[in-house]
Residue frames as qw, qx, qy, qz and C-alpha x, y, z in Angstrom:
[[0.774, -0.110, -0.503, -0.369, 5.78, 3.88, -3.17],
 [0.408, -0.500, 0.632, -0.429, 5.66, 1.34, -0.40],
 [0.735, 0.157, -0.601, -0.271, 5.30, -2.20, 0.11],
 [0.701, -0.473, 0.085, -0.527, 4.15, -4.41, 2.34],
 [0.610, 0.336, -0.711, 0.102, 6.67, -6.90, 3.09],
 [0.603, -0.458, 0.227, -0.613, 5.57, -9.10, 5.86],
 [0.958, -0.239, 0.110, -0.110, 6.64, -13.00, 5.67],
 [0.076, -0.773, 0.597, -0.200, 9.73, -13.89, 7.05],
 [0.961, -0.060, -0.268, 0.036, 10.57, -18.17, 6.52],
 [0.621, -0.676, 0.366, 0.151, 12.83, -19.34, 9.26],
 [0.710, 0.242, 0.300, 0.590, 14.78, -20.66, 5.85],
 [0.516, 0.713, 0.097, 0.465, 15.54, -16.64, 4.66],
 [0.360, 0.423, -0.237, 0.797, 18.68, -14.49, 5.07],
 [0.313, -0.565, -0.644, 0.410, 18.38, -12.71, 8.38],
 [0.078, 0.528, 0.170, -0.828, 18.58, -9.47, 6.97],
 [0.392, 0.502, 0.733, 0.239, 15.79, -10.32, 4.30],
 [0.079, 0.941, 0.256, -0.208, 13.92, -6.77, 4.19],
 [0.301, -0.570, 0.404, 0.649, 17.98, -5.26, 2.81],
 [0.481, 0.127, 0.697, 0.516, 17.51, -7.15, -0.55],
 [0.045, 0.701, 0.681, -0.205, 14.52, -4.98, -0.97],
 [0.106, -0.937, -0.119, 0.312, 15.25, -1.90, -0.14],
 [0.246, -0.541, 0.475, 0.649, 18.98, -1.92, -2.26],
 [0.336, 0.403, 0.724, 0.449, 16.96, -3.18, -5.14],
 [0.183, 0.880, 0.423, 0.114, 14.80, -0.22, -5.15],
 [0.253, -0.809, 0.301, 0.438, 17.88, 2.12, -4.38],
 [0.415, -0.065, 0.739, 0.527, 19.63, 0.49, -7.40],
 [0.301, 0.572, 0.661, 0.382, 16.37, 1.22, -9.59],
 [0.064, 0.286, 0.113, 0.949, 15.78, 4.85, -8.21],
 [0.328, -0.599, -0.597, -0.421, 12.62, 4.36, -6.28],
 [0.448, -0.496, 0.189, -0.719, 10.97, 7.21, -3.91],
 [0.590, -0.150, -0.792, 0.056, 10.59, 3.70, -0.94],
 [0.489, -0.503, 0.377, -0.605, 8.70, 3.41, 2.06],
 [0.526, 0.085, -0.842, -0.079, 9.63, 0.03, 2.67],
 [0.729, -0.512, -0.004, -0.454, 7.45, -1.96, 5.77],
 [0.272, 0.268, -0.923, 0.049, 8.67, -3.85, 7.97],
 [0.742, -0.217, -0.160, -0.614, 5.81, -6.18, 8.36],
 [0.019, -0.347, 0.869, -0.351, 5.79, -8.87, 10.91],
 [0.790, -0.312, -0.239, -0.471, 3.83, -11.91, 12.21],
 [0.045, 0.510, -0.747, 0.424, 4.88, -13.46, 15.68],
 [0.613, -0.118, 0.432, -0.651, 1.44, -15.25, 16.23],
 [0.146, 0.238, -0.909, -0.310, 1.22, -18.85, 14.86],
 [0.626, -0.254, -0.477, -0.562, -1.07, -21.51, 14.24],
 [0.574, -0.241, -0.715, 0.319, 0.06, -23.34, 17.68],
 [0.270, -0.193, -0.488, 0.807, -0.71, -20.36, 19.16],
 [0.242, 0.532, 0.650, -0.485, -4.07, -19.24, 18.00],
 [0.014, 0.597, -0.103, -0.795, -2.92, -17.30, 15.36],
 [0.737, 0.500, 0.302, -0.340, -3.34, -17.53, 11.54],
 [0.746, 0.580, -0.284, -0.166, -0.20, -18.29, 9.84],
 [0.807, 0.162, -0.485, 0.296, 2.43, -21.01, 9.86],
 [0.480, -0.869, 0.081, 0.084, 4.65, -20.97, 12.21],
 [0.750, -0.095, 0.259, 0.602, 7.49, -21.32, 10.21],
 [0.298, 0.596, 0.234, 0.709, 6.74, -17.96, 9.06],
 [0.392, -0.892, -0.207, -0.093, 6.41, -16.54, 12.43],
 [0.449, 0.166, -0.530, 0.700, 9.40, -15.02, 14.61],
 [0.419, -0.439, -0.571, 0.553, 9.99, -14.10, 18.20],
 [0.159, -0.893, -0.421, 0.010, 8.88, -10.66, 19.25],
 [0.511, -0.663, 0.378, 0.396, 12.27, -9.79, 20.83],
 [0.315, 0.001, 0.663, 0.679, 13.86, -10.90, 16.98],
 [0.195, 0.855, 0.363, 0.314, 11.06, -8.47, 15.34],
 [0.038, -0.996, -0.046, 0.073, 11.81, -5.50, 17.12],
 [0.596, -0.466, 0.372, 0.538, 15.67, -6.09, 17.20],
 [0.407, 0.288, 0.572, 0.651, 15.40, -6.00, 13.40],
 [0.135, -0.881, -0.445, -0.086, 13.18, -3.03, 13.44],
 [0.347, -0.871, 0.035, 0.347, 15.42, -1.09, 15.21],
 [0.718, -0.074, 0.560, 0.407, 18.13, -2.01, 12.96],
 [0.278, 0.613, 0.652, 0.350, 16.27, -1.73, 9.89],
 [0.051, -0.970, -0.230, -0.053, 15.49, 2.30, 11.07],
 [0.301, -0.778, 0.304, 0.461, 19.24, 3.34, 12.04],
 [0.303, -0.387, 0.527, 0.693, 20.38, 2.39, 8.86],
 [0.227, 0.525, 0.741, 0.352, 17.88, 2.94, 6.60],
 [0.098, 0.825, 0.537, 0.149, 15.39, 5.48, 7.41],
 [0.294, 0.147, 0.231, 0.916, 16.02, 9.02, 6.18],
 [0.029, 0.680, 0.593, -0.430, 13.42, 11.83, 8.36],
 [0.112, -0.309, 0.234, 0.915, 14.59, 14.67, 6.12],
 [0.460, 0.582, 0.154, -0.653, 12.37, 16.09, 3.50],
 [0.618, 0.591, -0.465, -0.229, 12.73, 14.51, -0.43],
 [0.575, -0.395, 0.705, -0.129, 13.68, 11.65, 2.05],
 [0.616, 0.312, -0.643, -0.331, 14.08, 8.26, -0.68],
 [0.598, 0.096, -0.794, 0.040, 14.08, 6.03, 1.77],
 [0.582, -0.334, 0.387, -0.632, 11.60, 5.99, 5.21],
 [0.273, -0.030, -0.951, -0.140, 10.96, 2.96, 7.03],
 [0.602, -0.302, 0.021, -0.739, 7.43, 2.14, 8.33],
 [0.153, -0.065, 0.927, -0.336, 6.70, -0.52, 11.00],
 [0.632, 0.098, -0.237, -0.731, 3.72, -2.50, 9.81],
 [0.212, -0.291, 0.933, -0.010, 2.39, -5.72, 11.33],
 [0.018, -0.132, -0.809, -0.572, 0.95, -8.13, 8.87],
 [0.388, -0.544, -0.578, -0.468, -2.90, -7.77, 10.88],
 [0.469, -0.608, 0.165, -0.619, -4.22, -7.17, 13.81],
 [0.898, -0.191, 0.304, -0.254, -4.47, -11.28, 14.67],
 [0.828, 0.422, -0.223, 0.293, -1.01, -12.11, 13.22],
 [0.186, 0.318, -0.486, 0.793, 0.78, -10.27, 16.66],
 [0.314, -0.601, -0.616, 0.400, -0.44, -10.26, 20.48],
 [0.057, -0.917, -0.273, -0.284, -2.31, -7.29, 21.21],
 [0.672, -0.552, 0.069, 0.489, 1.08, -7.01, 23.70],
 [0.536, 0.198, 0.346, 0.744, 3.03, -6.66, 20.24],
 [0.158, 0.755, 0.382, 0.509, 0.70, -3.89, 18.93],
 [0.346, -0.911, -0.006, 0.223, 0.85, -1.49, 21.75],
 [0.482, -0.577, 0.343, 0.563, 4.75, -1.90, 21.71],
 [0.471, 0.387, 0.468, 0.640, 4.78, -1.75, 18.19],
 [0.041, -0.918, -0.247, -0.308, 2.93, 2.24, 18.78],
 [0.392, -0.893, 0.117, 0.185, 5.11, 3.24, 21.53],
 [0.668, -0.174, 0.420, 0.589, 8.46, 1.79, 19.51],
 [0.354, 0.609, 0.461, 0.540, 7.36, 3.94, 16.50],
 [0.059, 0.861, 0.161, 0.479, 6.89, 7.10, 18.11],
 [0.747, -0.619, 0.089, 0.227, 9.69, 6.71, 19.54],
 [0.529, 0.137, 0.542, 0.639, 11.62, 6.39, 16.13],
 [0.300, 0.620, 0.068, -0.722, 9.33, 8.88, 14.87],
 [0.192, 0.151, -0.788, -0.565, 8.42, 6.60, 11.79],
 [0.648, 0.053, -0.005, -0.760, 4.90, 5.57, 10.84],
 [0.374, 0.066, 0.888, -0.259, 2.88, 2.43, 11.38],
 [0.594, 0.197, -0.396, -0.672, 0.58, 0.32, 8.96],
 [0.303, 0.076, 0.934, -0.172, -1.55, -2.80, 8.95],
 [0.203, -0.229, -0.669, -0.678, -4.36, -4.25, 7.24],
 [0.244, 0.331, 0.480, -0.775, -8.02, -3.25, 8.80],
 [0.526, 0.522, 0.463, -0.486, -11.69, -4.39, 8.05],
 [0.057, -0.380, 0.790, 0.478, -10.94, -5.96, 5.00],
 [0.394, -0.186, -0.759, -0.484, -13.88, -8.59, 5.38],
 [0.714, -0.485, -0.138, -0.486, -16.90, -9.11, 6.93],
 [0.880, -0.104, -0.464, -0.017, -15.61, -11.94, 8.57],
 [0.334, 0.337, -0.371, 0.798, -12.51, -9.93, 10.13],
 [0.236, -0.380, 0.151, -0.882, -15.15, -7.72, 11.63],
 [0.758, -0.465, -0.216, -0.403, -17.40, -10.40, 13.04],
 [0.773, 0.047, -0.500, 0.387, -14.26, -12.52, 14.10],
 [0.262, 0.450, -0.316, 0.793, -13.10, -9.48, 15.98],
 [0.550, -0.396, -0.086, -0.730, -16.55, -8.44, 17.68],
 [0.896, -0.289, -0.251, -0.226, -17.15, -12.11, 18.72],
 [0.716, 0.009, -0.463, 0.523, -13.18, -12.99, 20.31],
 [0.152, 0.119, -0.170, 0.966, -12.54, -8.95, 21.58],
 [0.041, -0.779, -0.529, 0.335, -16.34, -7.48, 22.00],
 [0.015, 0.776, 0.000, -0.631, -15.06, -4.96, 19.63],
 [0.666, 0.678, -0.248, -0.187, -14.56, -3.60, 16.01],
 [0.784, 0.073, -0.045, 0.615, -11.51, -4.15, 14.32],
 [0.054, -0.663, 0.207, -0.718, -10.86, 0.41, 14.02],
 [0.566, -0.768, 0.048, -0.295, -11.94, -0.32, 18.29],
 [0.902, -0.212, 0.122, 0.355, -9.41, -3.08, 18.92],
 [0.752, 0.070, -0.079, 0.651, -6.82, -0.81, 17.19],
 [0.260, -0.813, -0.033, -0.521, -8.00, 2.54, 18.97],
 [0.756, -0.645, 0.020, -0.112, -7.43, 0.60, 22.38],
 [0.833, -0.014, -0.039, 0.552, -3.61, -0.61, 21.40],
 [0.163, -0.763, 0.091, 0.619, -2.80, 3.19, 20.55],
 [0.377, 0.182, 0.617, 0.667, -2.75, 2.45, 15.91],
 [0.336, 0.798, 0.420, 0.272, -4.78, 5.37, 15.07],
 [0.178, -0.836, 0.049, 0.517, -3.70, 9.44, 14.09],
 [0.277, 0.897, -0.189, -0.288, -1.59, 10.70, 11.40],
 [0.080, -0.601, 0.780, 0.152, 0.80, 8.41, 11.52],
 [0.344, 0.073, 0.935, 0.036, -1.19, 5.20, 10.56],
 [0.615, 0.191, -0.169, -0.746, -2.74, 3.94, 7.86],
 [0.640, 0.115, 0.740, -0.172, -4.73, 0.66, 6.81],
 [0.240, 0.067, -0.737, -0.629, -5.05, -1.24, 3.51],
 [0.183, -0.319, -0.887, -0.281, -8.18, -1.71, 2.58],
 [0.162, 0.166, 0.223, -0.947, -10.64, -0.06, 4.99],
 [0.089, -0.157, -0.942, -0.282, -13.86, -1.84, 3.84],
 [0.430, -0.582, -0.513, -0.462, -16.33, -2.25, 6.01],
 [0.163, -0.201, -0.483, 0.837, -16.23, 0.53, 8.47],
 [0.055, 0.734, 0.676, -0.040, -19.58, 1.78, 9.89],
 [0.055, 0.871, 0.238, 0.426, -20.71, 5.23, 9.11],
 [0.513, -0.857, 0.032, 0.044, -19.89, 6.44, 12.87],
 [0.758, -0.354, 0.237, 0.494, -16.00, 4.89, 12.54],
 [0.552, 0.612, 0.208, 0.527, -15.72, 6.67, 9.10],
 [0.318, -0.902, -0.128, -0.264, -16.37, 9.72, 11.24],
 [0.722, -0.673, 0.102, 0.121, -13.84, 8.86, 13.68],
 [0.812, 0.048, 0.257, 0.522, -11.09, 8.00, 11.32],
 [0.355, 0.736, 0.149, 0.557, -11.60, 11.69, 9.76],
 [0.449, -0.867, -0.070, -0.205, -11.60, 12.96, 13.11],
 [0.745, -0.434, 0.397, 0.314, -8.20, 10.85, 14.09],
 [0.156, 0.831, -0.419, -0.332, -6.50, 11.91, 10.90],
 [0.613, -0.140, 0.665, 0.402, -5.71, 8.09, 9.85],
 [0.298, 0.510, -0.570, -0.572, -5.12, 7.06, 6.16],
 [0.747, 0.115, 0.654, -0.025, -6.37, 4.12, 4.44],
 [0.182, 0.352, -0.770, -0.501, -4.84, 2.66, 1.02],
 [0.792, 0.401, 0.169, -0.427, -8.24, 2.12, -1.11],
 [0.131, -0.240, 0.909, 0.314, -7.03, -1.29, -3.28],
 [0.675, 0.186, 0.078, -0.710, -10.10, -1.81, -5.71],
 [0.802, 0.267, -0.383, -0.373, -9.39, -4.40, -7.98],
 [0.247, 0.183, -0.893, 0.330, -8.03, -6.45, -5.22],
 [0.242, 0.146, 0.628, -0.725, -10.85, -6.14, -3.21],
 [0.767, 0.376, -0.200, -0.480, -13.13, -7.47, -6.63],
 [0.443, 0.386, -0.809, -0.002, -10.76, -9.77, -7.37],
 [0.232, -0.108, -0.949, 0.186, -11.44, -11.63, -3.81],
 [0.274, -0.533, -0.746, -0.290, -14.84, -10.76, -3.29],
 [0.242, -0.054, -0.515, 0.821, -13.82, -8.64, -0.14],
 [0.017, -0.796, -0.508, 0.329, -16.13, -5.88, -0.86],
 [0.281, 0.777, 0.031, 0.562, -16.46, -1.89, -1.92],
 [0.495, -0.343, -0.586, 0.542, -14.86, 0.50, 0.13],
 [0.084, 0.923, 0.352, 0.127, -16.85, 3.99, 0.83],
 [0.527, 0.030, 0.081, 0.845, -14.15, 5.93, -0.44],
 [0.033, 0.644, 0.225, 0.730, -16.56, 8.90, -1.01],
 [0.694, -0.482, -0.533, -0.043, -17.27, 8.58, 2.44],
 [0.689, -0.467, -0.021, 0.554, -14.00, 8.81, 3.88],
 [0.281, 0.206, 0.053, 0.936, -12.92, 11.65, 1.82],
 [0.228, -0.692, -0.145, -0.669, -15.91, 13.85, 3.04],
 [0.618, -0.733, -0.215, 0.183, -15.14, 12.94, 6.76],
 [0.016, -0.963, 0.265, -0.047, -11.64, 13.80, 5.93],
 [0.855, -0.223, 0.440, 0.159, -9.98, 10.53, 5.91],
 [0.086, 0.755, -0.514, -0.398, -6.71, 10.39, 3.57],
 [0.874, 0.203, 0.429, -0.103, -7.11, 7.98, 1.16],
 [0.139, 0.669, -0.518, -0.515, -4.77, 6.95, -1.50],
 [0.905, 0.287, -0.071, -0.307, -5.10, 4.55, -4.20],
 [0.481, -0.476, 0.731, -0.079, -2.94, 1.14, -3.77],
 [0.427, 0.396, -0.720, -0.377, -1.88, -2.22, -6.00],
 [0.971, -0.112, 0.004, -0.210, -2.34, -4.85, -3.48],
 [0.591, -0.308, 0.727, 0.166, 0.12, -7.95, -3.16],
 [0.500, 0.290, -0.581, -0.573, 0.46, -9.64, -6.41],
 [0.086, 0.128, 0.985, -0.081, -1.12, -12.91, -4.42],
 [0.228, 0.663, 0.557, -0.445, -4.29, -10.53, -5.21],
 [0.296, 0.824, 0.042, -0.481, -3.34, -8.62, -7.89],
 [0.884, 0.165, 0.283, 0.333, -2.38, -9.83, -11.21],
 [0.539, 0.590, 0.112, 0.590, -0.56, -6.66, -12.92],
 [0.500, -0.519, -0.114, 0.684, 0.24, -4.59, -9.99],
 [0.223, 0.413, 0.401, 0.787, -0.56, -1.78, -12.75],
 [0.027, -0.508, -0.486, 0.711, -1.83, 1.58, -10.68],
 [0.267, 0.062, -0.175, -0.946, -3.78, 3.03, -13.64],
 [0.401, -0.356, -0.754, -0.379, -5.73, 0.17, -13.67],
 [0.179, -0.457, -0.719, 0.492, -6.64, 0.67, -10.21],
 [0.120, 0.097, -0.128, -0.980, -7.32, 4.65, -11.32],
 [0.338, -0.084, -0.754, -0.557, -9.60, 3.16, -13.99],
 [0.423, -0.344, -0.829, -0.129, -11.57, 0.77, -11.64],
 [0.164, -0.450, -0.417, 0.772, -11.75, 3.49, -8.51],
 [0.252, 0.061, -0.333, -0.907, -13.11, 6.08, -11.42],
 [0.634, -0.109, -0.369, -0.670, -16.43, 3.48, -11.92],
 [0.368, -0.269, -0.877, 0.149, -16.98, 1.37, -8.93],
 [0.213, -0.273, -0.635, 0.691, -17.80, 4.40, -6.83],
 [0.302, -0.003, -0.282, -0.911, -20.08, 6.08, -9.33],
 [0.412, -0.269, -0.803, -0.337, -22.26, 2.87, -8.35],
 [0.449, -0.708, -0.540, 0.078, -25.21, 4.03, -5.84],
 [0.423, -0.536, -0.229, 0.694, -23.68, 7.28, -5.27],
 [0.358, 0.903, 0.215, -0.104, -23.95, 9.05, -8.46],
 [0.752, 0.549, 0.064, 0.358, -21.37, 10.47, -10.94],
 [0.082, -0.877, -0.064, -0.470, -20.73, 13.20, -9.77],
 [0.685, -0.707, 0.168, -0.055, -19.16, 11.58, -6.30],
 [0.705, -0.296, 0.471, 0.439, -15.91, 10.50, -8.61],
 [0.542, 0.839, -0.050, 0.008, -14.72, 12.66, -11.08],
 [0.933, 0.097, -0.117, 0.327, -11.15, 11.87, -12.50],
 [0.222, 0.554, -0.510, 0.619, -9.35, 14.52, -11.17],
 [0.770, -0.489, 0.152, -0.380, -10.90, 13.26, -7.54],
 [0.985, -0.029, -0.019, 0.170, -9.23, 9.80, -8.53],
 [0.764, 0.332, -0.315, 0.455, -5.97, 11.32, -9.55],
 [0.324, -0.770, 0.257, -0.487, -5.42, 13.58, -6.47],
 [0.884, -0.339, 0.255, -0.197, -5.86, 9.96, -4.81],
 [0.931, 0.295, 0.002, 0.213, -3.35, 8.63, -6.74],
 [0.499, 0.541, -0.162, 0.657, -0.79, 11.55, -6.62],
 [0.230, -0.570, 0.147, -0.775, -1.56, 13.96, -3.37],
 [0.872, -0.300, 0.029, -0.386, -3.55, 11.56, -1.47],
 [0.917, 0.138, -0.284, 0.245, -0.46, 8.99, -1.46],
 [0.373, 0.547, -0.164, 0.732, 1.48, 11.64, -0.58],
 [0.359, -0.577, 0.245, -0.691, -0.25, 13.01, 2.60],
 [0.951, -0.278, -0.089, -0.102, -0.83, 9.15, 3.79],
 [0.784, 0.299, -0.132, 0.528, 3.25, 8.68, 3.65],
 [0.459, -0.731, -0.120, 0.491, 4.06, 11.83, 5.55],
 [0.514, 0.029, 0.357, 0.779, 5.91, 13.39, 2.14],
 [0.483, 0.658, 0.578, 0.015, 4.30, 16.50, 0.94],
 [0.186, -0.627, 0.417, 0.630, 6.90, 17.76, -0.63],
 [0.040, -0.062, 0.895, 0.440, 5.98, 15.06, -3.31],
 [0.223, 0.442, 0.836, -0.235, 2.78, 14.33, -5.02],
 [0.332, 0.833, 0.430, -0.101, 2.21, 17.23, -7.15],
 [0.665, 0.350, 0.216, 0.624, 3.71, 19.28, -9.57],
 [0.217, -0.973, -0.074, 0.020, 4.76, 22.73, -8.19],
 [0.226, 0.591, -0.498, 0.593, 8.33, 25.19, -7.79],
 [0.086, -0.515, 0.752, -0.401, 10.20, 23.64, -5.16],
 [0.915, -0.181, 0.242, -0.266, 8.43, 19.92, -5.00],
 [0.640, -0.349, 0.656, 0.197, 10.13, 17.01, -5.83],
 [0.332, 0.494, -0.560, -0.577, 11.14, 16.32, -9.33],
 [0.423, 0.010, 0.905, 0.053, 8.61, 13.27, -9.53],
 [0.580, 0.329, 0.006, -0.746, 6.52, 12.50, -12.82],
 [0.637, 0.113, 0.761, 0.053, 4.74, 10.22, -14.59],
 [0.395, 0.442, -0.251, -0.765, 4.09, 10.94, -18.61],
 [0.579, 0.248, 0.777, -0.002, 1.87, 9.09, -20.66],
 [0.148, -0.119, 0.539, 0.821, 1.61, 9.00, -24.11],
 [0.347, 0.578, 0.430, -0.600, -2.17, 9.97, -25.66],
 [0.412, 0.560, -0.410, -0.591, -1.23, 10.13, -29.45],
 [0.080, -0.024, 0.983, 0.161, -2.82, 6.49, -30.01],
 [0.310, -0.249, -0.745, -0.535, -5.74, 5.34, -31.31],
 [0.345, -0.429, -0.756, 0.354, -7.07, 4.63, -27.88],
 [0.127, -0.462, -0.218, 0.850, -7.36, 8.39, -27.42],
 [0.134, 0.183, 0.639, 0.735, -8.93, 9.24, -30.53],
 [0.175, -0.634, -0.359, -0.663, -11.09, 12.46, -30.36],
 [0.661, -0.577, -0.470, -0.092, -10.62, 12.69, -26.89],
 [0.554, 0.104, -0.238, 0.791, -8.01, 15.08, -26.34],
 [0.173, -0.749, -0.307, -0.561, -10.42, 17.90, -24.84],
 [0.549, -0.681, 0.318, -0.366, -9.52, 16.83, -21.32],
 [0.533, 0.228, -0.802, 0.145, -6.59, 14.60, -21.09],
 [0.323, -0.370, 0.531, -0.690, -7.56, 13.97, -17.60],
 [0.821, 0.088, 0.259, -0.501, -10.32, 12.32, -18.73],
 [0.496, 0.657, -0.514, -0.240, -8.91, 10.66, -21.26],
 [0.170, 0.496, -0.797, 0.300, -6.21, 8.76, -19.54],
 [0.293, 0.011, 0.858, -0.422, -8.72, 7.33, -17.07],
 [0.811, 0.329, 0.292, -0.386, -11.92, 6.71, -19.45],
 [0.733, 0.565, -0.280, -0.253, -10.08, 5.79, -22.78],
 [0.309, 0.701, -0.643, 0.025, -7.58, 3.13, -23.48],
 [0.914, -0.240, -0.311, -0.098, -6.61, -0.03, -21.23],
 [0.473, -0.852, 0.109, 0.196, -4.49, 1.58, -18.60],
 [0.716, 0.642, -0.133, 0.241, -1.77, 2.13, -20.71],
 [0.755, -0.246, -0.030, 0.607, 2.41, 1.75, -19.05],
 [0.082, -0.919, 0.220, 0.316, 3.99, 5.37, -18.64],
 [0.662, 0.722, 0.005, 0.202, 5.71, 6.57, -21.34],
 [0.480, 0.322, -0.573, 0.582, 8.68, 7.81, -18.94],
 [0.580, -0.765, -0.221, -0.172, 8.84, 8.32, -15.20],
 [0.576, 0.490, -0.287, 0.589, 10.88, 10.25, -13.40],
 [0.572, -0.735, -0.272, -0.244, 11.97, 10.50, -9.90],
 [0.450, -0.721, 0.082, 0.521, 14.06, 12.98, -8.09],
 [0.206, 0.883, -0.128, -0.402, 14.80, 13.93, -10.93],
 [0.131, -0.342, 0.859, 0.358, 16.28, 10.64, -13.03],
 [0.755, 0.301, -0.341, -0.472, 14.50, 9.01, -15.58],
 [0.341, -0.333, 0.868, -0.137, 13.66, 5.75, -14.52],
 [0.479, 0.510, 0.714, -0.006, 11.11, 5.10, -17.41],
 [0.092, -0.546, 0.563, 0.613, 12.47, 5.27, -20.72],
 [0.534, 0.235, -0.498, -0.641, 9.84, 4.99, -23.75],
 [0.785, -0.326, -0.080, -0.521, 7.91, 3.09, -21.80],
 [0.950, -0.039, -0.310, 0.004, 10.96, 0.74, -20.45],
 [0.573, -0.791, 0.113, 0.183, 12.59, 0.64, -16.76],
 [0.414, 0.785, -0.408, 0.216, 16.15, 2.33, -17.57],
 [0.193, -0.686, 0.610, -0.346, 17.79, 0.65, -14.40],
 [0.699, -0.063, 0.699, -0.134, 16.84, -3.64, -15.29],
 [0.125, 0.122, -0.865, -0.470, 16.48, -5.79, -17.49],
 [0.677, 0.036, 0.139, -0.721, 12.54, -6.57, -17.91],
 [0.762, 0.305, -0.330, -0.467, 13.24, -9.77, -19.78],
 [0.409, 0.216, -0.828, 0.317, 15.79, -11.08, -17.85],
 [0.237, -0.092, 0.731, -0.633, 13.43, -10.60, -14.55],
 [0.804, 0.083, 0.137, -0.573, 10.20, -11.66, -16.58],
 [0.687, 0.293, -0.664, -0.025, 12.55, -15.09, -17.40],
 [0.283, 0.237, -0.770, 0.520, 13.75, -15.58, -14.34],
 [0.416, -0.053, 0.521, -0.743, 10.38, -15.18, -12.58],
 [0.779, 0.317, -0.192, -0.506, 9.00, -17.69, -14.75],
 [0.539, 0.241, -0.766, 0.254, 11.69, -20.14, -14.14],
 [0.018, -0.201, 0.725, -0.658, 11.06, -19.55, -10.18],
 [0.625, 0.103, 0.078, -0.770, 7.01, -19.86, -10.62],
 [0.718, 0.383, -0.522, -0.254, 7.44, -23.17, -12.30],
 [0.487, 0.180, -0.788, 0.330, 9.44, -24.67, -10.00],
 [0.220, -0.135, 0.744, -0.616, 7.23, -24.13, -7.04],
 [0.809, 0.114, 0.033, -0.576, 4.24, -25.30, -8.84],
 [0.582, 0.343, -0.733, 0.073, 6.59, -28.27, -9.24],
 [0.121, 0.184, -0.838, 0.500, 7.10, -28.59, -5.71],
 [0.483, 0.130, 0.304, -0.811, 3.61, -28.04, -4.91],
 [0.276, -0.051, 0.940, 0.195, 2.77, -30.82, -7.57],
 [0.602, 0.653, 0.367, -0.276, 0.56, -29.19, -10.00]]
């Protein structure tokens, strides 16, 4: 998995992005942590605080950092880091270049969000004279090594281009319902050739952060105006399992073969929810039920989901304790 981790308050720890990454080492997780940046404030044209912004020179220093003792190039690698500022218009187009030449330098992949909304795309056009996919063509962010959440509202022609340039884009449906964003023409981009994998969002966008539901909602948004037939669930899970996998750079992982990684997911199907519907679990799993929490899940070969509960936390102590922390900013915030 991966995760966008992009705001940095001039109040947190200086090596913030560590807590992260030893939490998921501690649980067992496959991690592509980001380091996601934003150096462009609001005194400076940009679009968030500036107390969430940092110097350029104190991004990349951490960056560099952040790759010698972290990232891991090997195959069955657990732990890659990926350079990933927060947007296009959250860093100087200065940043972005160096952010392409500092990466393939490291040899470690690059991400950002891209053409998300309409607005993005008009904002762009009218400041730049260009897309957003043109504005990050001209810095040097497209190829194999980059993908984009979301991916909206590219034109036909750019779809084209993106298959041609080999990016990836992480398809986030029920975020992209949730705020009105838009669809994105996922059938599209798989028939140019664009790697697409299915994605949770932030949880400022996503309430359950729960990837069958996305499955679920990717299975029947694109069946609208395209026809059934353009999303069948093994289409979705590919995206989910393979399609992650080739966006990430891992394909050692992603599918269940002698000599991949020892990752699965198992779900249980003897419930009511499944009833008479056991002809094609495939189907099953993604038409029947209400996305239903793996039954275990296991990765590299430890069991890190254990009858349907994480073997390496406490769930109750972190759903208390996030409830105690939620509370208290809506306190501060005075609602």
């Amino acid at each position: 998995t991966t995760d966008h981790f992009y705001v940095f308050p001039s109040s947190a720890p200086e090596e913030f992005l560590d807590i992260e990454i030893d939490t998921a080492r501690e649980i067992g997780v496959r991690f592509h942590p980001t380091r996601g940046s934003m150096s462009l404030g609001r005194s400076q044209g940009g679009l968030p605080p500036d107390d969430v912004t940092q110097s350029w020179e104190a991004i990349l220093k951490d960056c560099d950092r952040l790759i010698a003792k972290y990232h891991d190039p090997d195959p069955f690698a657990m732990t890659r880091i990926v350079l990933a500022p927060c947007s296009p218009f959250s860093v100087t187009k200065k940043s972005l270049a160096e952010t392409a030449v500092f990466a393939r330098e490291k040899k470690v992949f690059m991400h950002t969000h891209l053409a998300e909304t309409n607005d993005e795309d008009d904002f762009c056009r009218q400041k730049l004279g260009m897309s957003p996919l043109e504005y990050m063509e001209s810095v040097g962010w497209t190829g194999p090594d980059v993908w984009y959440a979301h991916g909206i509202w590219f034109t036909p022609e750019e779809i084209k281009r993106l298959g041609d340039m080999n990016c990836g884009v992480a398809h986030c449906p029920c975020s992209n319902l949730r705020l009105g964003s838009g669809i994105c023409h996922v059938p599209a981009l798989l028939e140019a050739g664009v790697r697409v994998g299915i994605a949770v969002d932030g949880s400022a966008s996503n309430d359950s952060s729960n990837l069958l539901k996305e499955m679920q909602t990717a299975l029947l948004v694109h069946r609208v105006g395209t026809g059934v037939s353009s999303m069948p669930p093994r289409k979705v899970i590919r995206m989910a399992t393979r399609g992650g996998a080739d966006i990430l750079g891992q394909p050692e992982i992603g599918q269940i073969q002698p000599g991949m990684a020892a990752d699965l997911a198992l779900f249980r199907l003897d419930r009511i929810d499944f009833a008479g519907a056991m002809a094609d679990p495939a189907h099953a799993v993604l038409f029947c039920g209400s996305a239903p929490r793996a039954e275990y899940t296991i990765v590299a070969g430890r069991v890190l989901v254990e009858k349907g509960e994480l073997t390496g936390l406490d769930e109750r102590e972190v759903f208390h304790r996030a409830n105690d922390l939620a509370a208290g900013l809506l306190r501060r915030a005075g609602k």
